[in-house]
C-alpha positions as CSV (number, residue, x, y, z in Angstrom):
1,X,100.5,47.2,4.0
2,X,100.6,47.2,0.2
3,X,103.9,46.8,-1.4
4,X,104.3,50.6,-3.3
5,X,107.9,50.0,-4.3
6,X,108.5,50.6,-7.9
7,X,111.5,50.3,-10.7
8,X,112.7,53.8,-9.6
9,X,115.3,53.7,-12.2
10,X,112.5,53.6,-14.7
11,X,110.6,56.2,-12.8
12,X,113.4,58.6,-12.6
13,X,114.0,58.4,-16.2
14,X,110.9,59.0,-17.2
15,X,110.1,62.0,-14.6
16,X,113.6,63.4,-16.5
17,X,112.4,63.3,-19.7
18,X,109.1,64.5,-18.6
19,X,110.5,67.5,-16.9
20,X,112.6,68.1,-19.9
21,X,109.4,67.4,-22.9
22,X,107.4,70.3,-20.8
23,X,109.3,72.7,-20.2
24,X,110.8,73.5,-23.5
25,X,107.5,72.8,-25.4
26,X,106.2,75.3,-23.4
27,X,108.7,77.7,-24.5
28,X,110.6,77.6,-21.8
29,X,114.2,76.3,-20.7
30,X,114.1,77.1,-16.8
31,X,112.0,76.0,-14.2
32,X,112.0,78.3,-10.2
33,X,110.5,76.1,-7.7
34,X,110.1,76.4,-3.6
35,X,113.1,74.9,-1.8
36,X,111.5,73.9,1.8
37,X,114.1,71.3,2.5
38,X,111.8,68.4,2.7
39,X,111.7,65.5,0.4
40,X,109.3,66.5,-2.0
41,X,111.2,69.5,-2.9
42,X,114.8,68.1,-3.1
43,X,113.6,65.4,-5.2
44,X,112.2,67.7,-7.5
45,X,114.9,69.6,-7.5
46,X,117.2,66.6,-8.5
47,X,115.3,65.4,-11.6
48,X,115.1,69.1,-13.0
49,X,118.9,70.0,-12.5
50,X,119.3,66.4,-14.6
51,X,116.5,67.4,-17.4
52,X,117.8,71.1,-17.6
53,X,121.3,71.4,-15.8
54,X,121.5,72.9,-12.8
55,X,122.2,76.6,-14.6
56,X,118.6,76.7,-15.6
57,X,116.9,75.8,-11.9
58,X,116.4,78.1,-9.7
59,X,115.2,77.7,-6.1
60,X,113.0,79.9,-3.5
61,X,113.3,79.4,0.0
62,X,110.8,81.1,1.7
63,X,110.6,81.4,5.2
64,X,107.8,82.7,7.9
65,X,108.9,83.6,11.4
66,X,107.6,80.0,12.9
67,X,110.0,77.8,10.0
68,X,112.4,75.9,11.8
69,X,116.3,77.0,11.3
70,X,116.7,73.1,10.4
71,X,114.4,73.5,7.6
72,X,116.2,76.9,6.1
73,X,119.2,75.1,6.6
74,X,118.3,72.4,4.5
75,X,117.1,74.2,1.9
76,X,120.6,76.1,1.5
77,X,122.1,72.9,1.6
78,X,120.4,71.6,-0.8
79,X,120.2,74.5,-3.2
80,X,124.5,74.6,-3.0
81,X,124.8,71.0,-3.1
82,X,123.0,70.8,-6.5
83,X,124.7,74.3,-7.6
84,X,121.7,75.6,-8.3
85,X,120.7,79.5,-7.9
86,X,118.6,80.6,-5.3
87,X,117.4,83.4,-3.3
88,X,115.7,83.9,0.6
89,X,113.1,85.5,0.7
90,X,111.3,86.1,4.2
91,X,107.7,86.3,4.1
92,X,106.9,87.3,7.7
93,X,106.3,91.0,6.8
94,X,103.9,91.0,4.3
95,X,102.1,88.0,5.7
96,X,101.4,89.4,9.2
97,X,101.0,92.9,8.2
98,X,97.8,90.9,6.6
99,X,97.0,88.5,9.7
100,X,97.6,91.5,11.8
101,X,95.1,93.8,9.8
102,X,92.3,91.4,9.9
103,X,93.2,90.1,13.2
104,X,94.2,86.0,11.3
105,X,94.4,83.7,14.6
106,X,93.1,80.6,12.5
107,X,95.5,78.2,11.9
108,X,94.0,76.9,8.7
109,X,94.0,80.3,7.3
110,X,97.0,81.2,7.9
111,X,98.8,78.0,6.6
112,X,96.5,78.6,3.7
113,X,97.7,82.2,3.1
114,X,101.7,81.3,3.8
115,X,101.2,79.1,0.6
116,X,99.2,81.4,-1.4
117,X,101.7,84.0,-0.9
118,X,105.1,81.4,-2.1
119,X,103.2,80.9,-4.4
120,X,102.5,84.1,-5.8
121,X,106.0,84.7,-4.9
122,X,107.2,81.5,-7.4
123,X,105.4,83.1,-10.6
124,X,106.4,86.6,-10.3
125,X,110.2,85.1,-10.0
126,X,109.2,82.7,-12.9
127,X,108.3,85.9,-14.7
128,X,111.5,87.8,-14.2
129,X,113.4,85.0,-14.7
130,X,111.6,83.7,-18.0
131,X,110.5,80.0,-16.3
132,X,107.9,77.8,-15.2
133,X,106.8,76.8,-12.2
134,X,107.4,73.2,-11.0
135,X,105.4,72.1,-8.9
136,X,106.6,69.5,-5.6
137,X,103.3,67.9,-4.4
138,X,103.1,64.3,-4.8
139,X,99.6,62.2,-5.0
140,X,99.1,61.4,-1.9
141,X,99.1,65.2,-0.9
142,X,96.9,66.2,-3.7
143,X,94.3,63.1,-3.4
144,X,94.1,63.7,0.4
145,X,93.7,67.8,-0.3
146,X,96.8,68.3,2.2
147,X,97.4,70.7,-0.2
148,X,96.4,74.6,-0.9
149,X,94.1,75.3,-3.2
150,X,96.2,78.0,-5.5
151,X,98.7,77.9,-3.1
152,X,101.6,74.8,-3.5
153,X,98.7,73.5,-6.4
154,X,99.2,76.0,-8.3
155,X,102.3,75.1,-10.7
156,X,102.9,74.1,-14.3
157,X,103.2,70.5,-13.8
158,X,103.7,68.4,-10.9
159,X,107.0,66.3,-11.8
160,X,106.1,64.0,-8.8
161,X,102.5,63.9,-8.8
162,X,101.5,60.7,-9.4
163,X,103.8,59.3,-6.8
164,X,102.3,58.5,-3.1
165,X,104.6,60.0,-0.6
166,X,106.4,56.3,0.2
167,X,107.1,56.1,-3.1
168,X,108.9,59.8,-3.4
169,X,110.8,58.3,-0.1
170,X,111.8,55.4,-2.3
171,X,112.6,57.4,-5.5
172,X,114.9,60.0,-3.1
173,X,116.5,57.0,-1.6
174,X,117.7,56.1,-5.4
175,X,118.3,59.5,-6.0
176,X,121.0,59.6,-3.0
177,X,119.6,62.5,-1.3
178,X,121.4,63.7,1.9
179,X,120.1,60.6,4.5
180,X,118.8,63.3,6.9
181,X,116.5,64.5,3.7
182,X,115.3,60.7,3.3
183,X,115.1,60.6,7.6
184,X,113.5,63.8,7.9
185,X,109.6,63.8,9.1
186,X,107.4,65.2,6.6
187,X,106.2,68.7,7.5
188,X,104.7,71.6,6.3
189,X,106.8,73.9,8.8
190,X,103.8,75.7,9.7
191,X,104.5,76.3,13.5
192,X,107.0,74.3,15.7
193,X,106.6,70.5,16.1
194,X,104.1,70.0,13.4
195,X,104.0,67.1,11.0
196,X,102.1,65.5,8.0
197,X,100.7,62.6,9.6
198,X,99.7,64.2,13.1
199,X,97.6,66.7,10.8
200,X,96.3,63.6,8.9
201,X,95.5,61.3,11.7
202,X,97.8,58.3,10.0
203,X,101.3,57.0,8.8
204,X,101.7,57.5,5.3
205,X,102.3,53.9,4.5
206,X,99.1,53.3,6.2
207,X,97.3,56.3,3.9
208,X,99.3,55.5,0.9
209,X,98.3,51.7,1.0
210,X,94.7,52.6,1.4
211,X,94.5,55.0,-1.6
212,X,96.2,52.5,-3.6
213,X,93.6,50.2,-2.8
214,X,90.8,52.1,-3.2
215,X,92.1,54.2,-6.7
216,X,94.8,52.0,-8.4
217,X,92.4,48.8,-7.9
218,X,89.1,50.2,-7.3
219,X,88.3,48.4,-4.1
220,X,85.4,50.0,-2.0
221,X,85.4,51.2,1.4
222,X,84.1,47.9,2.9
223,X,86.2,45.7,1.4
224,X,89.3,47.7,2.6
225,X,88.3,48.1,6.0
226,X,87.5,44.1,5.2
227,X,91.1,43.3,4.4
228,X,92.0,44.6,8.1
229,X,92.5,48.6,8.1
230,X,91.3,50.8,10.5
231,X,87.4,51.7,9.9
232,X,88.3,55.5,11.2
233,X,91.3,55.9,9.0
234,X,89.6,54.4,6.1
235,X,86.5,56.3,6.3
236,X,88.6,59.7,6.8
237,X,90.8,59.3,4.2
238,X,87.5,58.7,2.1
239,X,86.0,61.6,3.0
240,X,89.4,63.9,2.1
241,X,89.3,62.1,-1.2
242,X,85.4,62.8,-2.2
243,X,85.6,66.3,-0.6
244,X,88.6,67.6,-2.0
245,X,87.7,66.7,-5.2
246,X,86.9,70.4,-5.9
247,X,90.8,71.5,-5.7
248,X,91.9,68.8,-8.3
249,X,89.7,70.3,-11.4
250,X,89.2,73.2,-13.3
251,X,86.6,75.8,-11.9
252,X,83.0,74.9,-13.5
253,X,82.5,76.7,-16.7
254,X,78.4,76.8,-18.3
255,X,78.6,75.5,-21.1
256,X,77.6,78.6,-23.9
257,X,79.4,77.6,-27.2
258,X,80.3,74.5,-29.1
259,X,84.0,74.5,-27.4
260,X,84.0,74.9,-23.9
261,X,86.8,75.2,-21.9
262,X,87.5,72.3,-19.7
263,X,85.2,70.1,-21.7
264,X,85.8,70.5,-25.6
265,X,88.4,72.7,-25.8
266,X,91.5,70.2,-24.2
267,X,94.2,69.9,-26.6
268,X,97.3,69.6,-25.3
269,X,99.1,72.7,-25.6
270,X,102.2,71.8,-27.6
271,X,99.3,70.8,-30.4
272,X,98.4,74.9,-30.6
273,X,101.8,76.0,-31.8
């Protein structure tokens, strides 16, 4: 496997500042994100209580009938451990009043539709509460398009989003997150038993080590399956990548005018005030 480990001193830092540069130059000072009790989302939630103070985070948790106790659990104790505000809001009602009117058995859909609706959730709180939404999917989640398209993508930054999931293991390890955080197996709590790397067919170090490979270095397909990994896992992994690509850019716009959104018009936004 690749060696991801990084200076997470450095990183933290820098995520910090990050957090701290985007929110106010957004006209904000607040950030609401989704508590789920996994890594992802208590690490996020560490770095913004340090950029903002924990009186200006506040944290969702969200449950459907099929989350596990363990995971609402975890999410409260997170949420108290930072002293952070946050509210539960279940999101069985609304969600299989839909499922039931349609008759939803589709797994995919419905873990696609549990997202959409936390995240719709998220802004309307962000709204009322006069924040922005942070995001908590990392890189490997987004390159792999393990991730809902408007749903958990939809945010006002991604604070850990350009960190492979072993590498937001290693930052939350610096961090001193509760060990059973850092021990926990990655899961998107969709129905009982599930985890991330059952749905994705491989270990996240194995995943992790490949994408590294193939973006951060530019090898091809051949000469990492070459160096010794899998051909199946390799060539999946691919695949997500290319045909995901969709969910990681701005919808298509015909290009009319002189300045085109998406391709001309890209200032960054604290140049407009």
């Amino acid at each position: 496997m690749v060696d991801l480990d990084l200076n997470y001193e450095l990183v933290a830092t820098f995520i910090v500042n990050f957090i701290h540069e985007n929110v106010l130059s957004n006209g904000f000072k607040k950030v609401v994100l989704g508590v789920s009790g996994g890594i992802d989302s208590a690490t996020v939630l560490d770095l913004a209580v340090k950029a903002l103070g924990k009186e200006n985070v506040y944290g969702l948790i969200m449950p459907y009938k099929l989350s596990s106790r363990e995971s609402i659990d975890d999410a409260v104790m997170l949420s108290q451990l930072y002293g952070t505000s946050y509210e539960k809001i279940p999101i069985t009602d609304v969600a299989d009043a839909y499922f039931s009117k349609l008759k939803i058995t589709d797994k995919m859909r419905i873990g696609n539709f549990l997202s959409r609706i936390r995240m719709a959730i998220l802004f309307d709180k962000a709204r009322e509460v006069d924040a922005i939404v942070a995001g908590t999917s990392n890189k490997s989640e987004l390159m792999l398009g393990y991730s809902t398209w408007y749903g958990d993508m939809a945010a006002g930054m991604y604070p850990i989003g350009d960190l492979y999931k072993t590498q937001v293991f290693g930052l939350g390890k610096y961090l001193r997150l509760p060990q059973k955080i850092v021990d926990k197996k990655p899961t998107a709590d969709l129905w009982p038993g599930q985890t991330d790397e059952d749905e994705l067919g491989a270990p996240y170090c194995v995943l992790d080590s490949i994408m590294f490979l193939l973006l951060d270095e530019r090898k091809t397909e051949e000469e990492i399956i070459q160096l010794g990994y899998d051909e199946s896992i390799v060539k999946n992994a691919v695949k997500r990548i290319y045909g995901t690509q969709f969910k990681r850019t701005l919808p298509p716009t015909p290009k009319i005018s002189s300045r085109t959104l998406g391709s001309d018009f890209q200032y960054p936004h604290d140049i407009m005030k």
